[in-house]
N, CA, C and O atoms as a GROMACS GRO file, in nm:
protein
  304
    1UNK      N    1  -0.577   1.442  -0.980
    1UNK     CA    2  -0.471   1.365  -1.044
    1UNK      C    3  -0.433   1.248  -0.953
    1UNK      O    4  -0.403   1.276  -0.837
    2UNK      N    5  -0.430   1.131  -0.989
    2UNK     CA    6  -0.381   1.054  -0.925
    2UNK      C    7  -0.268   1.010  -0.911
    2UNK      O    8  -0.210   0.971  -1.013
    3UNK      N    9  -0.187   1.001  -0.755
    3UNK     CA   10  -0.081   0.990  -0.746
    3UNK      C   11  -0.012   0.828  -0.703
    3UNK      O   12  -0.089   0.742  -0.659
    4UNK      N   13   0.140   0.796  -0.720
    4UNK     CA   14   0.153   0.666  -0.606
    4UNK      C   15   0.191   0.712  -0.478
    4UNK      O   16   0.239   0.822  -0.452
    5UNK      N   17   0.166   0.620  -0.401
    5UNK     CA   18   0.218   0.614  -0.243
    5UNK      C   19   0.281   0.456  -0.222
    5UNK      O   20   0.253   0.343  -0.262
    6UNK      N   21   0.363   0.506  -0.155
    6UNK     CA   22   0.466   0.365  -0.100
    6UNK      C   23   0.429   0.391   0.038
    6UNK      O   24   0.435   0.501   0.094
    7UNK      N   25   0.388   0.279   0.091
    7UNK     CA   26   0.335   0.247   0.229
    7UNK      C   27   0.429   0.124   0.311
    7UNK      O   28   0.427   0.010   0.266
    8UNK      N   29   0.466   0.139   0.367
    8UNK     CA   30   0.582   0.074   0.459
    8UNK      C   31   0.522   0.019   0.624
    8UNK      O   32   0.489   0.118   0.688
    9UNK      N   33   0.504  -0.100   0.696
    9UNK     CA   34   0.446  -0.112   0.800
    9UNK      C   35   0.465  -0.257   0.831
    9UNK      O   36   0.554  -0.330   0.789
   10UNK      N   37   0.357  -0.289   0.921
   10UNK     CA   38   0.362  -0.446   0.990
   10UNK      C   39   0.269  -0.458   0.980
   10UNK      O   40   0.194  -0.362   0.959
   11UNK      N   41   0.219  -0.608   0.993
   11UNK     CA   42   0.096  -0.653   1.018
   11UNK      C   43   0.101  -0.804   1.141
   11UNK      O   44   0.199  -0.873   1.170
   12UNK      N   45  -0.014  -0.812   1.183
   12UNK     CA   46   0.041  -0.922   1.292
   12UNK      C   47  -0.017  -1.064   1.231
   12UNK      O   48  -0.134  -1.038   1.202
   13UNK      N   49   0.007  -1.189   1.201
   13UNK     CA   50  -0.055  -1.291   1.122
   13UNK      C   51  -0.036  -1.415   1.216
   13UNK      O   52   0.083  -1.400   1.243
   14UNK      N   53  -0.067  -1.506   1.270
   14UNK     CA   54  -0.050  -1.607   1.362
   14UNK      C   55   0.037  -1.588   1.470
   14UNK      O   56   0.099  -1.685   1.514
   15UNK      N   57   0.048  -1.504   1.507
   15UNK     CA   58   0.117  -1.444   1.645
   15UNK      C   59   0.252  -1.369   1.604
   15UNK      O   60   0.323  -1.311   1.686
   16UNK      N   61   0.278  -1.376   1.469
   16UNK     CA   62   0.431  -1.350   1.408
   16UNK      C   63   0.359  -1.192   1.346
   16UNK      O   64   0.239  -1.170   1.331
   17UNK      N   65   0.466  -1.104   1.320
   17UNK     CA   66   0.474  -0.957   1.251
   17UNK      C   67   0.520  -0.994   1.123
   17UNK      O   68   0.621  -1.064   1.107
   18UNK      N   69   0.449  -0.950   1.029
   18UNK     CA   70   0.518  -0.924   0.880
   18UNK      C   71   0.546  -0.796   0.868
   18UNK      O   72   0.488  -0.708   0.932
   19UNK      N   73   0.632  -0.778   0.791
   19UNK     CA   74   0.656  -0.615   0.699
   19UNK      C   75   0.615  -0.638   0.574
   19UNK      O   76   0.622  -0.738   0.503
   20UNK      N   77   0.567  -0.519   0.554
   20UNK     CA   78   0.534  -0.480   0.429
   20UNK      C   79   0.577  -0.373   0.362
   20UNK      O   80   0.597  -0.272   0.430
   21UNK      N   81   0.602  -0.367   0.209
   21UNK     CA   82   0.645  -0.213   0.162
   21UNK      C   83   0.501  -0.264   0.044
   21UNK      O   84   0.492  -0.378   0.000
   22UNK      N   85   0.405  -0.155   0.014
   22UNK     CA   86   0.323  -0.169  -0.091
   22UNK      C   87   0.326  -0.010  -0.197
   22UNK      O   88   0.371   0.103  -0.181
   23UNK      N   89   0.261  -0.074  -0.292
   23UNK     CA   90   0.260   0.058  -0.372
   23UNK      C   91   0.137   0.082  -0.426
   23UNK      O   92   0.109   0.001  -0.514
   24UNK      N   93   0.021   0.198  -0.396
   24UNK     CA   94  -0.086   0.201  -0.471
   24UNK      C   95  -0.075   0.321  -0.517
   24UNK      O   96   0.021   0.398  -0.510
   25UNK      N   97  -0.197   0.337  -0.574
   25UNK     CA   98  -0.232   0.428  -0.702
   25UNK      C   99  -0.349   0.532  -0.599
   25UNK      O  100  -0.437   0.460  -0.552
   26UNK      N  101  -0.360   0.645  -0.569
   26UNK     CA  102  -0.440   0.681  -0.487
   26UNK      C  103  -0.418   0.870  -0.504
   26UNK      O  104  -0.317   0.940  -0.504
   27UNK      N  105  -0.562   0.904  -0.517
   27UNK     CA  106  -0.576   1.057  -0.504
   27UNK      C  107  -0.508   1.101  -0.388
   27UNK      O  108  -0.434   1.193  -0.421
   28UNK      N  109  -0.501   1.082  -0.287
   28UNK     CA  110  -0.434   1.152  -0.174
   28UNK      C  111  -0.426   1.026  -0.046
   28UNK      O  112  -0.487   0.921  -0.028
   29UNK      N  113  -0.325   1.093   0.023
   29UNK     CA  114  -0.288   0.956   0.129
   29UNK      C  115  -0.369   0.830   0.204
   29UNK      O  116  -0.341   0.711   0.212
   30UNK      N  117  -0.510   0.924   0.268
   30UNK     CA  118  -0.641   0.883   0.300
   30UNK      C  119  -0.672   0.718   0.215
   30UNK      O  120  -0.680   0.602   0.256
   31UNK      N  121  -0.680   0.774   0.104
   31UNK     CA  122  -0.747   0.698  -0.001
   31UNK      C  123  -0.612   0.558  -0.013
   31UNK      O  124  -0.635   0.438  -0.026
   32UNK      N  125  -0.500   0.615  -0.005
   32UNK     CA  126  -0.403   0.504  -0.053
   32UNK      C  127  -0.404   0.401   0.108
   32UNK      O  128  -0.366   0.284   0.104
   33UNK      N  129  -0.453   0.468   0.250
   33UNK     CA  130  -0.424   0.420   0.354
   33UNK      C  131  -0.557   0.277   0.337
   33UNK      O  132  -0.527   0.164   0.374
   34UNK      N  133  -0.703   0.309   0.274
   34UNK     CA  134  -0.801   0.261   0.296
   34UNK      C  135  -0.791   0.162   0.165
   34UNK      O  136  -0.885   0.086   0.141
   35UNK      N  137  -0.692   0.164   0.095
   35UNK     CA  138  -0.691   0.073  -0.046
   35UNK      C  139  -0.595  -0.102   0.021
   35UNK      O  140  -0.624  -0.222   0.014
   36UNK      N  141  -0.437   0.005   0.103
   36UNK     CA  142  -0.393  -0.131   0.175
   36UNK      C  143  -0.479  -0.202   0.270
   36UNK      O  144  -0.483  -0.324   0.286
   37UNK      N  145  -0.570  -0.086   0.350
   37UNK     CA  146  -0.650  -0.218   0.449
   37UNK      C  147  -0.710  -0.256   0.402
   37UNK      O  148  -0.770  -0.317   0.491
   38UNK      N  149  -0.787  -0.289   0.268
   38UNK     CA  150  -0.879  -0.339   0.190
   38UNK      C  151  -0.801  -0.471   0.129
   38UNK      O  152  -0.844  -0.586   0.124
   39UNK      N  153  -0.668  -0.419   0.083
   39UNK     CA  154  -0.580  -0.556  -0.016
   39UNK      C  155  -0.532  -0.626   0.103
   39UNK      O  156  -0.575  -0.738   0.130
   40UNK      N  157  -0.458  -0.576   0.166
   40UNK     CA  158  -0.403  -0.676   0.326
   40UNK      C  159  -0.507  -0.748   0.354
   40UNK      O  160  -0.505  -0.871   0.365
   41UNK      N  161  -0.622  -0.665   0.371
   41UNK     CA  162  -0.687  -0.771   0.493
   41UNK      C  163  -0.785  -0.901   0.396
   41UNK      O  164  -0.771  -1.020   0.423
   42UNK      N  165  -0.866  -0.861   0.301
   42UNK     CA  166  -0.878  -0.947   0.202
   42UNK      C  167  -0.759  -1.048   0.142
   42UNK      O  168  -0.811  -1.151   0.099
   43UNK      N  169  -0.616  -1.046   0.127
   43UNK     CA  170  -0.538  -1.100   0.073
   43UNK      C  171  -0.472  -1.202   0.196
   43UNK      O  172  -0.415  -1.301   0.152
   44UNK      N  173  -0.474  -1.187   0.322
   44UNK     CA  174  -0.412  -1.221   0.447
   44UNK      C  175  -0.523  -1.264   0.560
   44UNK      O  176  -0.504  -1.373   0.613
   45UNK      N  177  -0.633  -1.192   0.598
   45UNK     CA  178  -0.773  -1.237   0.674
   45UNK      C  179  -0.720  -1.176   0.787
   45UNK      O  180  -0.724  -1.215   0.904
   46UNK      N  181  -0.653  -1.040   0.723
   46UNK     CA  182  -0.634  -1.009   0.913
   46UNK      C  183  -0.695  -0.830   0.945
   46UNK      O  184  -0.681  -0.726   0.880
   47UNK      N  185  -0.751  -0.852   1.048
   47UNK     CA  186  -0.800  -0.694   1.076
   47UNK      C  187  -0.717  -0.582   1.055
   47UNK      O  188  -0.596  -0.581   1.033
   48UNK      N  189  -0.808  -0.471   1.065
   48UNK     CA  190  -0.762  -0.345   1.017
   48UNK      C  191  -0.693  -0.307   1.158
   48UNK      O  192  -0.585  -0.252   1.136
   49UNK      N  193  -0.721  -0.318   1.298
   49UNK     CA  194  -0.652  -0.299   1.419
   49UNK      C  195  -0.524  -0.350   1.427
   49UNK      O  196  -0.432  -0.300   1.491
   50UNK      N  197  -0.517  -0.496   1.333
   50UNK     CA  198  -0.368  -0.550   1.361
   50UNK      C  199  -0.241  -0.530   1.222
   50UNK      O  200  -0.125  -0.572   1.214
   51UNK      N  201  -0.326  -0.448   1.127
   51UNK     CA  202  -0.211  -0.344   1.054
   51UNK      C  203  -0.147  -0.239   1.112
   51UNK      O  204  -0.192  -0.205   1.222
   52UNK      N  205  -0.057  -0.180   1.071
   52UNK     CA  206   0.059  -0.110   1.145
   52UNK      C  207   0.134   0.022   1.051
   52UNK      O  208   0.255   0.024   1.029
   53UNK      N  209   0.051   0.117   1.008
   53UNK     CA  210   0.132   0.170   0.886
   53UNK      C  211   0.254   0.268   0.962
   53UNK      O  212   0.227   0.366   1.033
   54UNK      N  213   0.386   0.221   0.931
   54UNK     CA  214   0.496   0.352   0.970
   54UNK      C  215   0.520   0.462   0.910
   54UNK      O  216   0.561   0.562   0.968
   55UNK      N  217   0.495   0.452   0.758
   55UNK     CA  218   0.526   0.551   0.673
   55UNK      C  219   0.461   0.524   0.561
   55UNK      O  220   0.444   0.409   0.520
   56UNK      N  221   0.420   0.627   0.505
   56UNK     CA  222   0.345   0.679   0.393
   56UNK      C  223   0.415   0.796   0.288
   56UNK      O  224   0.408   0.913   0.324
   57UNK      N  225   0.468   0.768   0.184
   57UNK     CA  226   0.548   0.874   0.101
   57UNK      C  227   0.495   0.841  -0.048
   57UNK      O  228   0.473   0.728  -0.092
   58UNK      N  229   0.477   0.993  -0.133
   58UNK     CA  230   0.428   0.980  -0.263
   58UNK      C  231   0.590   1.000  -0.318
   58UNK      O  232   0.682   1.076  -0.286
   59UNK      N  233   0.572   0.868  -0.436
   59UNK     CA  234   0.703   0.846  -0.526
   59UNK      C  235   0.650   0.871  -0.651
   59UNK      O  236   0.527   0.879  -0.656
   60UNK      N  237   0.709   0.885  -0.747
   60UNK     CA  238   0.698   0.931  -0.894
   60UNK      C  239   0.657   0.752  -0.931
   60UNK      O  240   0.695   0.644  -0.886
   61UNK      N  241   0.569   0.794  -1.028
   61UNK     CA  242   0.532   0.633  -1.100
   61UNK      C  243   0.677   0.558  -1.133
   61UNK      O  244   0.674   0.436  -1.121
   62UNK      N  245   0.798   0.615  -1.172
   62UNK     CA  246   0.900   0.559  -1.232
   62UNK      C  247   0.941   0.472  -1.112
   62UNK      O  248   1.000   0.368  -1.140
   63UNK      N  249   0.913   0.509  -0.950
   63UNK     CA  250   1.043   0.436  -0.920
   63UNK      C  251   0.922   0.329  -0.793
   63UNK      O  252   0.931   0.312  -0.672
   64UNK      N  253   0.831   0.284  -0.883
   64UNK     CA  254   0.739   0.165  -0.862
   64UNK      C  255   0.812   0.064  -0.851
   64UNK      O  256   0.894   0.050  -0.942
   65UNK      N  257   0.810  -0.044  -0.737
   65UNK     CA  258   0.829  -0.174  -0.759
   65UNK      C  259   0.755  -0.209  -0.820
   65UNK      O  260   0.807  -0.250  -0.924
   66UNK      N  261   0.644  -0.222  -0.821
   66UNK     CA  262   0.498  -0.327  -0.878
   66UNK      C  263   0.520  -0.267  -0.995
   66UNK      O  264   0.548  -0.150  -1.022
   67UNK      N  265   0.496  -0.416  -1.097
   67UNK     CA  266   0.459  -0.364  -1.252
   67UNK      C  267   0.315  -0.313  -1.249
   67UNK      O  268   0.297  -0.199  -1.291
   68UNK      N  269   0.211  -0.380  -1.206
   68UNK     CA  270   0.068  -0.317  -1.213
   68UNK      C  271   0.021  -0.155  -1.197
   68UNK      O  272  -0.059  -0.088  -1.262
   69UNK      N  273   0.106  -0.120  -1.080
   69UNK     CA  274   0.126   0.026  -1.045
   69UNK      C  275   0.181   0.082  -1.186
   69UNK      O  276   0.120   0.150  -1.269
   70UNK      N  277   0.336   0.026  -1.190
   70UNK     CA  278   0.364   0.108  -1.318
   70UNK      C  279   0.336   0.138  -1.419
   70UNK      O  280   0.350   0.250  -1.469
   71UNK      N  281   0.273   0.008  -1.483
   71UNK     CA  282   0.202   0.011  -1.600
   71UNK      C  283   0.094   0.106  -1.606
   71UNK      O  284   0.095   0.197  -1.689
   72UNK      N  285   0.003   0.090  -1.526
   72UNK     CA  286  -0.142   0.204  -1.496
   72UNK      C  287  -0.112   0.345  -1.498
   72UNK      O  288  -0.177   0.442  -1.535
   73UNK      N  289   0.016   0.332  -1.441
   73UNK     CA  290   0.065   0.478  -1.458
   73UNK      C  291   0.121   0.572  -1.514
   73UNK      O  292   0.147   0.685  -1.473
   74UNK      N  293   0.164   0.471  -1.714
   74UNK     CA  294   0.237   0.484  -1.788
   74UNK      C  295   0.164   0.608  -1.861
   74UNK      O  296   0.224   0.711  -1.890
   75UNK      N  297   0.033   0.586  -1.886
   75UNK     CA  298  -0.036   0.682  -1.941
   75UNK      C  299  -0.059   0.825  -1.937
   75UNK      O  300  -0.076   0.892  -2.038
   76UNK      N  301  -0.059   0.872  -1.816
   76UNK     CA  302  -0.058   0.995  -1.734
   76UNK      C  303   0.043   1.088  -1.748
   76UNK      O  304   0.043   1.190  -1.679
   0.00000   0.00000   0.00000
């Protein structure tokens, strides 16, 4: 069954730290950890060494920020 995860962390981008809160769609944590370093680093150009995850927690589809998440998850 696939679940969401809200992923919370930093990343380092021209010498400055961003935060991030993301939300994916992912069978188990593993899978949701290897989906953000895939969208971060494709979406930003920055390595998987200079992501930063602090926290990882599965939330119920309802309390999604992202419409994309939610929507996908309306079905289930």
């Amino acid at each position: 069954m696939i679940k969401v995860f809200r992923l919370k962390g930093t990343f380092g981008q021209k010498g400055q730290l961003q935060e991030f809160t993301i939300d994916v769609r992912a069978m188990n944590s593993e899978q949701a950890k290897e989906k953000l370093y895939a969208d971060v680093g494709s979406k930003h150009k920055v390595k998987r060494y200079l992501i930063k995850i602090n926290s990882i927690e599965e939330i119920k589809p309802e309390e999604t920020k992202s419409l994309l998440v939610g929507q996908l998850s309306e079905g289930e």
